[in-house]
Structures are given as structure tokens and as C-alpha cells.
N, C-alpha and C positions, 0 to 999 in steps of 0.2 A: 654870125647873126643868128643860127639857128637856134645856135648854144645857149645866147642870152635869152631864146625867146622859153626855151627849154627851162630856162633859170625861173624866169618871171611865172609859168605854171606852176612851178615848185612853189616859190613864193604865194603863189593865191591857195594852193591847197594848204600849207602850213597854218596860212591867216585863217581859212577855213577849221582847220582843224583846232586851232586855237578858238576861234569863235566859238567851235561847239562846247570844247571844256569850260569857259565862260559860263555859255549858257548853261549846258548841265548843273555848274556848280550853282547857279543863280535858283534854279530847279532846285536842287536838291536843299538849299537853305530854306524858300521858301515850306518846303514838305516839312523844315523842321521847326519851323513856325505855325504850319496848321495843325499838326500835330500834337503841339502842347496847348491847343486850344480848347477852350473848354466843351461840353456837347448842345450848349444852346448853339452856340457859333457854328459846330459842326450840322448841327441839325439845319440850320438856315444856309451851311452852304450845300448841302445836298438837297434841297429842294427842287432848286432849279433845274438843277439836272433830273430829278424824277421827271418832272415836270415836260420837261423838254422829250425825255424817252419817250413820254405817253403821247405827248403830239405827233412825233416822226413813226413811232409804230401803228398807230389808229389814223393814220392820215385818213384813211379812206373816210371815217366818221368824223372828219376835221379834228374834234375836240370831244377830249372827254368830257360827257355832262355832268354839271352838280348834282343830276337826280339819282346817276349813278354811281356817287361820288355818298353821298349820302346813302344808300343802301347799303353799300361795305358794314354802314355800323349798327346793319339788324341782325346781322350773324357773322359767324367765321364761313361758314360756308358760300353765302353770298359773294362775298370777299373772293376768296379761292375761284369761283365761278367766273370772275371776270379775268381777263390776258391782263388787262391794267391795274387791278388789282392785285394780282402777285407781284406786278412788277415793284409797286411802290409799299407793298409789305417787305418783297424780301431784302426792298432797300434797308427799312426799317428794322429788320432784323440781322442785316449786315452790322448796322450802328450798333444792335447790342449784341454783336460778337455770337449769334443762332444761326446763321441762314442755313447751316446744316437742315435744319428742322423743317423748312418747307422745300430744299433742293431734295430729301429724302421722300415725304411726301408728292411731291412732284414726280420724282423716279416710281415711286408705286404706281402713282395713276400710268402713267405708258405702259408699264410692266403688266399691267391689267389687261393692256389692250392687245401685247405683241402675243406673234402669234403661235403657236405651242413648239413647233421647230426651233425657236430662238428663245425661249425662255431657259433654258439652262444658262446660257452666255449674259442673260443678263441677270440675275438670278445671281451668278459668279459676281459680276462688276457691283450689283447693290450691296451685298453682302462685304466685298472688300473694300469700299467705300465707305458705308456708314454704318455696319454692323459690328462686323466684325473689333476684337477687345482694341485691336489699336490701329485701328481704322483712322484715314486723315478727318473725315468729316464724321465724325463718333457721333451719333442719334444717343441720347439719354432715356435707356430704357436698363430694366434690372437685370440681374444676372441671366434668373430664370430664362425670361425671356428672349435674351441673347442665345441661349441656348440654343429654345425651342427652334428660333429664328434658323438659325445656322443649320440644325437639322432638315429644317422643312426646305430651305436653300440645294441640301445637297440632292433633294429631289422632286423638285420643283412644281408647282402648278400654278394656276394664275392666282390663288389664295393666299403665297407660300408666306406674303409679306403683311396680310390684313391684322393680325394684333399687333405689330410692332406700326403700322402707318395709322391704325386706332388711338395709340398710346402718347404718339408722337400728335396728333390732331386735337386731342384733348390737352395737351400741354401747353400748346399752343392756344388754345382755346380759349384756359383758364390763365396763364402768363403773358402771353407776350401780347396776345389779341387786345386784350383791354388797356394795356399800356400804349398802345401803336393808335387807339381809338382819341386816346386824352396827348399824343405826341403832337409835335409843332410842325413833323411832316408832313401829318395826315391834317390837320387845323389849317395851317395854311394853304394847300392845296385847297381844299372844300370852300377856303375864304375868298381864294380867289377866283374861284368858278364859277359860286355863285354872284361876284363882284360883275365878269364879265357878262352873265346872264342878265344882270339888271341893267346895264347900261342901255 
């Protein structure tokens, strides 16, 4: 009797484990359907999920407002200044294949703040990250200034990154900022805040 009870475990984990290959595989066709979809489809299905991150991070302020929703689009700066605002730029710059560009900016502003003990360790980690010629998350700045960069890197102060987080801010600025202002991520959020506002 134990034998067969022994068996019929067997038997549930197999169905199990067979379940999961099913499901993986159902997963994994689906990915290859979203995939070859085009970027309005992708832009609307990433909405939601910004969407939903800004709620569950800003609980404490229920919701993000339309008023500051609409501010985003008086400057890059403004933008940057809010926690929900980067979140739903770097989405946006995930879609077009940059978020290097505000994940490095982002790593400047801390680098700015740590404090002169630990600036060599990180100094190290920015520079092989996004500076450096073959770096996984390569910042687009010139030679030169890869250079300078990497020099000032090897001995470090809280300035060591400000032309290349300048360079990178202005790119940003004059590129992606104005595309992300006229996007269907950033449009349909603002549409529908101020939607819930009115009601």
C-alpha cells in the first residue's frame, strides 16, 4: 500500500511538471507574439503597468495628480525632480532602447551625494558600467570625453562625472524628452488623470 501511495506522488509531481512545460511553453509563444508587435500596441501595453507602479509607489499620496502630471512637460528638469516621473520616463526610454541615459544620470546624482570614503568604489562601478569603450550600458558621449571621464574616475571626487552627466542631460533633453512629451505613454496617462479629476 505504501508503494502505491509512493507511486500516485510520483504521478502528481510528473502532471505537475508537465503542467509547467505547458504553461512555459504557452508563455513563451505568447512573448513571441508581443513581440512582433508593432510600438503603438506596445506603447498601450505598457501603460498600464506604469500606471499601476505610480499608484503602488506613491500610495501614501493615493495618486498621482494631473497637475503634476502636466508639469513634467515645462521642463526635463521638472520631470527628473519627481520619483514618478523618472519612473514613467525611464519606461519610456526602455521602449526606445536608452534607459542607459537616465540609469547613468541617476547613478551621478547618488555619486554626488556618497560620501568621500566610498567614492572611489563607486567611481569604479560608474565608470565600468556606462563609461567605459565596452561597457554593458555605454552612455553616448565622444572620445574625448570618455577619456577625460576615465581619468578623473581614477581619482575621484564628487565632480569626477559632471561633463559627461551634463552631456548625457542635454541629449536627453534635446532627444528623447520631446519625443516622450508627444508619446501615447505620457498622453494617455495625463488623459486619464485628468479624466479621474473631473469626474
Amino acid at each position: 500500500m505504501p508503494g502505491f501511495f509512493f507511486s500516485h506522488n510520483n504521478m502528481t509531481e510528473l502532471n505537475g511538471k508537465e503542467d509547467c512545460k505547458l504553461a512555459e511553453g504557452k508563455v513563451h509563444k505568447k512573448k513571441q507574439k508581443a513581440f512582433g508587435a508593432d510600438l503603438k500596441s506596445y506603447l498601450r501595453c505598457i501603460v498600464p503597468h506604469i500606471e499601476s507602479g505610480i499608484k503602488t509607489s506613491n500610495s501614501r499620496n493615493a495618486m498621482l495628480s494631473a497637475e503634476e502630471v502636466i508639469q513634467w512637460s515645462q521642463s526635463l528638469e521638472k520631470l527628473l525632480a519627481s520619483q514618478s516621473g523618472q519612473g514613467v520616463f525611464r519606461e519610456f526610454l526602455k521602449s526606445e532602447f536608452s534607459e542607459e541615459n537616465i540609469e547613468f544620470w541617476l547613478a551621478c546624482e547618488d555619486y554626488k551625494k556618497t560620501k568621500s570614503d566610498h567614492l572611489h568604489g563607486k567611481a569604479e562601478r560608474i565608470y565600468e558600467e556606462f563609461v567605459q569603450s565596452d561597457a554593458i550600458k555605454q552612455i553616448n558621449i565622444d572620445y574625448q570625453m570618455r577619456e577625460a571621464t576615465a581619468k578623473k574616475a581614477q581619482d575621484p571626487t564628487h565632480s569626477s562625472f559632471d561633463e559627461a552627466q551634463k552631456t548625457v542631460y542635454v541629449l536627453m533633453e534635446r532627444d528623447s524628452y520631446p519625443r516622450f512629451l508627444k508619446s501615447k505613454s505620457y498622453l494617455n496617462l495625463l488623459n486619464q488623470l485628468q479624466t479621474n479629476t473631473s469626474k
